[in-house]
N, C-alpha and C positions, 0 to 999 in steps of 0.2 A: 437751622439744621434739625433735621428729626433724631428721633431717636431709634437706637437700629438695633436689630435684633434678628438673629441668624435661622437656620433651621436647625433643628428643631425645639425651637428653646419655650416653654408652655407661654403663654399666652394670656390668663386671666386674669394677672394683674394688673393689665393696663389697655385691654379691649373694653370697649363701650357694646351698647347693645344695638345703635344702630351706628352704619360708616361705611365709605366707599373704600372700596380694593382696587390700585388698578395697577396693572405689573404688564414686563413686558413680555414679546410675542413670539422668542424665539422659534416656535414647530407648532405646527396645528393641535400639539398635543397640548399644552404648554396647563391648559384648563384643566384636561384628566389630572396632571401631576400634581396641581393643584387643589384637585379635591381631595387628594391624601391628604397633603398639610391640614387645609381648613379640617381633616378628619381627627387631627390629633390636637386640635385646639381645643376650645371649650364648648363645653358640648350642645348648644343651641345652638353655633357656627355655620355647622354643616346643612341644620335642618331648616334655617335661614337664608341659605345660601341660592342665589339668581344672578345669574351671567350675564351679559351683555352681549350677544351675537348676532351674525349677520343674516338678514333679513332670508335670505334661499333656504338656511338652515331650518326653519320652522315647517318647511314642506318634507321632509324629509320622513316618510311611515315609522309610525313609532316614538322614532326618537323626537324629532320635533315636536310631536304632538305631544310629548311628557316636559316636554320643556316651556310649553305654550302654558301649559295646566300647571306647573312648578312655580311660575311668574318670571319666566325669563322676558328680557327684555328684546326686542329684535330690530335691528336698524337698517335701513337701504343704507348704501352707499351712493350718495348722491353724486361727488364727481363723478363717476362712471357715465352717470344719464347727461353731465355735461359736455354732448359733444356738438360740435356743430361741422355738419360737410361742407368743404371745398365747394362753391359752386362755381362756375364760369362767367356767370351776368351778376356783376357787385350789385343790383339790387334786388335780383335774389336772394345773393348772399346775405344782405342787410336783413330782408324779409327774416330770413331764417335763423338769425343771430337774434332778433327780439323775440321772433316766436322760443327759442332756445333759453333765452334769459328770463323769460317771463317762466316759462315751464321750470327750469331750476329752481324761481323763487314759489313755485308754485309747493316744489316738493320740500323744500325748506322750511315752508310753512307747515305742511302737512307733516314733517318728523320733530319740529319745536309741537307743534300741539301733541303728536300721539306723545314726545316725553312729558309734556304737559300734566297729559293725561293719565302717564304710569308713576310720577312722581304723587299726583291726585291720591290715587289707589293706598301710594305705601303710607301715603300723610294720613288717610281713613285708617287705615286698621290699626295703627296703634302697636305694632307688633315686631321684635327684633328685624331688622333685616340686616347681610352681609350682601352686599351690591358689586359684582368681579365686573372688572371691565380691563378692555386692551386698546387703549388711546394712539395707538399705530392701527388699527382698522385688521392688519393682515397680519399674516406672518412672515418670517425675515426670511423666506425662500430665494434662490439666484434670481430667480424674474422678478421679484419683487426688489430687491435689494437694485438690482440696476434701475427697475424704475424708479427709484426714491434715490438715487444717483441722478438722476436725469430732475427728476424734481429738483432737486437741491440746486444743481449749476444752473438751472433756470431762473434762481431765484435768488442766486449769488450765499445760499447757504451754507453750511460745513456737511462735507460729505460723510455721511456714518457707516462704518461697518457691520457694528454691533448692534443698531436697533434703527429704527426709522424713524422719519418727522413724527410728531404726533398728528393727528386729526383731531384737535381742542374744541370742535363745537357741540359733539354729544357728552367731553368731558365736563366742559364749562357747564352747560346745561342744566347737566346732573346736578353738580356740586351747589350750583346758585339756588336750584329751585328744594334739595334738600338741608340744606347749609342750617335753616334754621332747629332741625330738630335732630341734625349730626353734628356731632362735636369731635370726630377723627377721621381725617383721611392718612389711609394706610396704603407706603410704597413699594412695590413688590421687585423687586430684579430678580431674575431665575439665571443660573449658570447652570453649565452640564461638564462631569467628568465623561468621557469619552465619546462615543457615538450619540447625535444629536440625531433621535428619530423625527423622519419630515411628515411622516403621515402614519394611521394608525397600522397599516400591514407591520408595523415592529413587534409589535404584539405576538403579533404570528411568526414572522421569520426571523427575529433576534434583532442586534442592533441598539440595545439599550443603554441608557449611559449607566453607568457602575455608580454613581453617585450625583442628586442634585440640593444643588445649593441656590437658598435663597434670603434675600440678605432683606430685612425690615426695617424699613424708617414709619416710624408714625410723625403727622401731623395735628395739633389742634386745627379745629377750623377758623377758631377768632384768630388765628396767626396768618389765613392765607388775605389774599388782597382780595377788595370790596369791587374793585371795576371790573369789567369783563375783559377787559386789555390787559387790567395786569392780571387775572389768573391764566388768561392765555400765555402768555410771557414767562408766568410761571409754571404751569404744565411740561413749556419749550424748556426750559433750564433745568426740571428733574431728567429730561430724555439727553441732554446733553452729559447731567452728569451719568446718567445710568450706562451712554458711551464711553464715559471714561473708565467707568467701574468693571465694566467688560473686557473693553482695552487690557485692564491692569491683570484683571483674574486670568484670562486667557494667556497671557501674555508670561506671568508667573506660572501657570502650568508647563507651557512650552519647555522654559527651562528650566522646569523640575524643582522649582524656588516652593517654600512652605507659606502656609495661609496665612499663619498667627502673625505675622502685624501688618495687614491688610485690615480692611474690615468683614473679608469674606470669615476673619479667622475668630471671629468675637463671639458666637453664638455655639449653641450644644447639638449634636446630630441623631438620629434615630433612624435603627433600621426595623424591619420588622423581622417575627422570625421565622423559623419557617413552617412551624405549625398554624401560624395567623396566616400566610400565603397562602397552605394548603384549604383551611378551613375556611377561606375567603372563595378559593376556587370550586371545591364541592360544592359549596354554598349554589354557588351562581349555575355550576354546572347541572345541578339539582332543578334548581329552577327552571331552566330549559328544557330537560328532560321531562319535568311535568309538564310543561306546558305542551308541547307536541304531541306526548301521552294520550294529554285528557283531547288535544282537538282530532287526533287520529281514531279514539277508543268511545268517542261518545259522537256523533253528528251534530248534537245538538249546540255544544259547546263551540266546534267547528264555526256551525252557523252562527252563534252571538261572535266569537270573534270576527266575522267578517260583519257582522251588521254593525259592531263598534265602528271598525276600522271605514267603513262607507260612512257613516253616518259621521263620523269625527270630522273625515276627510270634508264630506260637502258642506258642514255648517263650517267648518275651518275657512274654506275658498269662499263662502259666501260673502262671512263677514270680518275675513281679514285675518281671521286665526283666535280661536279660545282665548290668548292674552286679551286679542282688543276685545271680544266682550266685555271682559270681566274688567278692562280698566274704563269700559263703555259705562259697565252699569255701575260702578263705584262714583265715579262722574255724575250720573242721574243722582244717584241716591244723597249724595254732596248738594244737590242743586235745587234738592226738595224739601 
């Protein structure tokens, strides 16, 4: 069993400088809320900090493109592309089930090598890294929650409420091919007091939860299993218990029951106040205000912004996005 540790409890006596994060995926937010905490950690945490998100995100003006250039990590979702159509002549059908199976393992290969290749990258630089990932692929929205319903009876699994199967092969992956020069992986559960916002318009129209709680277990890495079966197996039994742990906390709020001897109730909290709100929001609001300022009040500036933004964008599409450069040419320079 790991060792746990609540929010907000500091942090720096027992984070390493490099280690995986992977927590679960309640609301599409789940990552923002999350870069508060890593914000009140220690203080490389944040500026170390590279997410694991899904591969459309990287197209996205702006933001993606900061995230490409940040070193986030970016993954297809490979079942998706595993379908194969109903045909009406079985050796159609056949045709198109090997052409379908060959092309899965096709892309298989091609998201084991690009991990290959960003795992490459972090092992060159020498350099702290905090690695977030979300081992359930989505988030636990109604559509999704039924299909992970539908997955599970399929497969004769237990049905979860509170989180979904994991997706263990960009998990495993990680962990094997950085294993040798990480020595903690860190387990994240996030609970919510009240309103669970499902997308970012909360920000805007309200809706937010009054308090989140997130419950830490650290792992050594010479504690997890060597085969790729049993860290699968093991990944599957943190999501199990992280069901239970959901079960139990939700389930004690319902009826108004106290934290303190749970394990929600072990750890220290922090709110901010509200002059850090304020000063956080000027901040940011400042920022925008010049930025439209100077592209309305100068042309010139106008024009470099959009010759950034075309120029970003085409060598983006080119060659697969500024990450796979940069984890392109870290590759060469390893290789020479």
């Amino acid at each position: 069993m790991g060792r746990q540790r609540n929010l907000l409890e500091p942090l720096q006596p027992w984070l390493q400088t490099r280690m995986i994060f992977y927590a679960t995926h309640s609301t599409r937010m789940d990552w923002m809320f999350l870069w508060l905490y890593f914000g009140g950690c220690k203080g490389w945490l944040l500026g170390s900090l590279r997410i694991v998100l899904k591969w459309g995100l990287k197209k996205v003006p702006g933001f993606g493109w900061g995230c490409q250039m940040f070193g986030f990590l970016f993954l297809r979702r490979v079942w998706a592309k595993d379908q194969v159509c109903t045909l009406a002549a079985p050796a159609c059908a056949t045709h198109h089930l090997v052409l379908s199976v060959a092309h899965l393992a096709r892309c298989v290969f091609a998201i084991q090598e690009h991990i290959g290749h960003y795992i490459a990258t972090l092992e060159q630089q020498r350099s702290p890294y905090a690695l977030l990932l979300f081992p359930e692929g989505t988030d636990l929205s109604d559509e999704n929650k039924q299909r992970g319903h539908v997955f599970a009876e399929s497969r004769g699994l237990q049905l979860y409420n509170y989180v979904l199967h994991p997706r263990v092969a960009g998990f495993c992956s990680l962990v094997e091919g950085l294993r040798p020069s990480m020595r903690q992986l860190v387990d994240l559960t996030m609970a919510y007091d009240g309103p669970i916002p499902s997308t970012e318009k909360a920000f805007v129209s309200g809706g937010m939860p009054t308090t989140i709680h997130v419950l830490v277990r650290v792992y050594d890495t010479a504690s997890l299993p060597k085969e790729r079966s049993g860290l699968d197996a093991w990944c599957r039994a943190r999501f199990a218990e992280k069901e239970a742990l959901l079960q139990q906390f939700y389930a004690s709020r319902q009826r108004g029951e106290s934290l303190d001897q749970t394990p929600w109730g072990t750890g220290k909290s922090h709110s901010p106040s509200w002059a850090e709100m304020a000063l956080a929001t000027l901040f940011w609001a400042a920022i925008a205000v010049w930025c439209v300022h100077t592209a309305w009040s100068w042309p010139r500036v106008c024009l470099t912004y959009i010759a950034v933004a075309i120029t970003t964008h085409v060598a983006g599409t080119m060659s697969g996005g500024w990450d796979v450069l940069e984890t392109r040419r870290a590759v060469a320079r390893a290789s020479t």
